[in-house]
N, C-alpha and C positions, 0 to 999 in steps of 0.2 A: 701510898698516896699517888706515885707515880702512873701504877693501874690503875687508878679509877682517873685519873684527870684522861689516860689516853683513851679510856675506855667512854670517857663523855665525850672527848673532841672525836671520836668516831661515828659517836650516833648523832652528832649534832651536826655533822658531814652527810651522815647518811639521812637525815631530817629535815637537809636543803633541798627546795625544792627543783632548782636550778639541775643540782646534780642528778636529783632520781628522776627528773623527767629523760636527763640526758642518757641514764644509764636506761631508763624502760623504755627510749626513742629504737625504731627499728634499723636494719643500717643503710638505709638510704637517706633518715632527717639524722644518723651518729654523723654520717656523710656530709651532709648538709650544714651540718651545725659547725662540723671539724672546719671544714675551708671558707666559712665564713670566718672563721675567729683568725686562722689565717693572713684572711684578705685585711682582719681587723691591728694583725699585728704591723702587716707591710704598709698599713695605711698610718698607724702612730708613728713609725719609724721617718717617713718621709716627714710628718709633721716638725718631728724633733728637728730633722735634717734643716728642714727651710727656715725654721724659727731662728735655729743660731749659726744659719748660714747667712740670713739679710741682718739678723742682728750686730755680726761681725763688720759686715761691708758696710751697714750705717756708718758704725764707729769711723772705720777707719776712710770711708768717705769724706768727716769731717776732718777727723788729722789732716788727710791728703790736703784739702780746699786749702785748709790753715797754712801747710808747710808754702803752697803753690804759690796763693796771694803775698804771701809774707815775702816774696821776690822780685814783688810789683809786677806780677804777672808778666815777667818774662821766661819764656819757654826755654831760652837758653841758660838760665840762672842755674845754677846748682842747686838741687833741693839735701836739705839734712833729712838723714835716716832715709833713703830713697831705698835701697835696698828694703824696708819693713815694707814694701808695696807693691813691688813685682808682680803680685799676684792680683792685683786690685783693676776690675776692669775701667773704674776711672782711669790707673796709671797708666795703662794699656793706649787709650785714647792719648793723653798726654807725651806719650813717646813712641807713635806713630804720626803725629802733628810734627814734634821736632825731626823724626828719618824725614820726612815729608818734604819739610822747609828748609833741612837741610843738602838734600838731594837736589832741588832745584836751585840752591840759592850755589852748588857747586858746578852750573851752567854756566852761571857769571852774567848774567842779566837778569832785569826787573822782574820782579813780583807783580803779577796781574791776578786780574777779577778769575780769569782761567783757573789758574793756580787753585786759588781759593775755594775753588767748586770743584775742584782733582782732590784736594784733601777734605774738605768736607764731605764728599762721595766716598773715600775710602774710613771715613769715622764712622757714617750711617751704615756702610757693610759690616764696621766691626760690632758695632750696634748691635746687629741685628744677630749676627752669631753670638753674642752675650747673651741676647735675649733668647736664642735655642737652648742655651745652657741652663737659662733660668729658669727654663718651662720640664725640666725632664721631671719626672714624676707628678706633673701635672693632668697629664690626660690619665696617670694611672687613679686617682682620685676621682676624676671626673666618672672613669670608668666603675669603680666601684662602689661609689653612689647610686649610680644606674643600677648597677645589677645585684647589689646585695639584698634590696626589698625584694628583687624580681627570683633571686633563691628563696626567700623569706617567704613569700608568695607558692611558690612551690612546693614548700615544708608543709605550710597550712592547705595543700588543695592533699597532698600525700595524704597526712595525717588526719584528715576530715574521710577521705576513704579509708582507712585503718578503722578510722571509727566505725562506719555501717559495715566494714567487712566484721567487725568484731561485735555489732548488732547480730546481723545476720548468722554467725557461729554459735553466736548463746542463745538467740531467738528473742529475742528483748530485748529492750532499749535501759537495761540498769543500767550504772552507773559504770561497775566494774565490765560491761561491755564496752562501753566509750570512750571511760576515761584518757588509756593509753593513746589511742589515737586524738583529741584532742589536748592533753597537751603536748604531745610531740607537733603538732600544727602551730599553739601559741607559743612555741618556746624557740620555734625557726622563724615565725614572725619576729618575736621578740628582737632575736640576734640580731636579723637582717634589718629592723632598724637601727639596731645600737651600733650598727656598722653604717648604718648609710648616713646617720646623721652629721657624726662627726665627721665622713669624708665631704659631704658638700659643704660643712662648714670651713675646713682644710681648704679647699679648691677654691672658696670665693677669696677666701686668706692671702695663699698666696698669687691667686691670680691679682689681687688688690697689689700686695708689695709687687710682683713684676713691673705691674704698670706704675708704679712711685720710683723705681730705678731705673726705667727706660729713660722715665721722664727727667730724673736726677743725672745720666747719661747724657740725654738730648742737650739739655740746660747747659752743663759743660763744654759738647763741645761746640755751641753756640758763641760760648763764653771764650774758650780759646781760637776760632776763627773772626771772632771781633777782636782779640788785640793782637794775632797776629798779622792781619789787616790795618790795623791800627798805626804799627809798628813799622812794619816789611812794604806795605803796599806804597807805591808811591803815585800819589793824584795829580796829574797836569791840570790845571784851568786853563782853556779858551779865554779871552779876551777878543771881544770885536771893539777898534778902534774908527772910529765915527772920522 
């Protein structure tokens, strides 16, 4: 019983069509076919990677707000479980605001509108290197949307010549002259969409969540240069006496 089950799951292998086209493909669409599924595995891997890389930093974006506000949004406040955060580039903003405000406030004079624009300036730089970090494998997506029809493309122009070259050999146009060359054309077509689609759908993905954390970045430290302003700034009024 053992032989005949391996001996069907073999012909049912050798019966796909997927495989005999790849196995009668010649080696420039084996070629073809091999570094697209390549491009297709580095392109799920990055998927994986982003999905429960922004999924982790949602989460623990909310903790953070929660543990922060719950201080009455004082920067100088102790936060609980602060260590679970270190790594969080909200936290990151949060305790480059406190060296910041602590550094000048160890001058020993006023907090000014200056100030306020020296540490806001260095939030938006660190910003902006978050936002380097968030993009890497991003152009590698973009890039292999582009170009995996444009192999796909090239499979089918190859294998469309395989076909009239194997016209031209048997002197006819049957079937058993074309065949090989046509499907080895729709089977590199095939790939090179099943590679391109899901990477632009990837790239607009996480191009979407980069720009929902920039912006959940921005929002923050919006948030903490208004109450440290709030707090630290100190306002004189003019008065003109009549």
């Amino acid at each position: 019983m053992i032989v005949n089950a391996n001996a069907v799951d073999i012909n049912e292998r050798m019966d796909n069509p997927i495989i005999n086209t790849f196995i009668q493909a010649g080696i420039f669409g084996k070629a073809i076919i091999l570094f697209l599924l390549a491009m297709s595995v580095n392109i799920w891997t990055i998927i994986q990677n982003k999905y429960f890389f922004f999924k982790k930093m949602e989460h623990e974006n909310r903790l953070f707000l929660g543990e922060y506000r719950k201080t009455g949004e004082n920067i100088f406040h102790p936060l609980e479980n602060e260590e679970s955060f270190t790594t969080l580039p909200m936290f990151c903003l949060f305790s480059l605001s406190k060296f910041e405000l602590t550094h000048i406030m160890e001058e020993e004079r006023a907090i000014d509108a200056m100030d306020i624009e020296s540490i806001a300036s260095t939030l938006a730089r660190t910003i902006s290197e978050n936002k380097l970090d968030f993009e890497k494998g991003l152009y590698t997506l973009a890039t292999i949307a582009t170009v995996s029809p444009l192999l796909g493309l090239l499979g089918t122009v190859w294998g469309v010549m395989n076909a009239f070259v194997g016209m031209g050999t048997l002197g006819n146009a049957s079937i058993a002259a074309v065949a090989p060359g046509i499907s080895e054309s729709l089977a590199t077509t095939a790939v090179g969409l099943l590679v391109a689609i899901p990477s632009s759908i990837a790239y607009n993905y996480v191009k979407k969540r980069i720009q929902n954390e920039i912006t959940v970045l921005n929002n923050f430290s919006l948030e903490v240069l208004g109450n440290i302003e709030r707090k630290f700034v100190t306002r004189t009024k003019s008065r003109t006496h009549s």
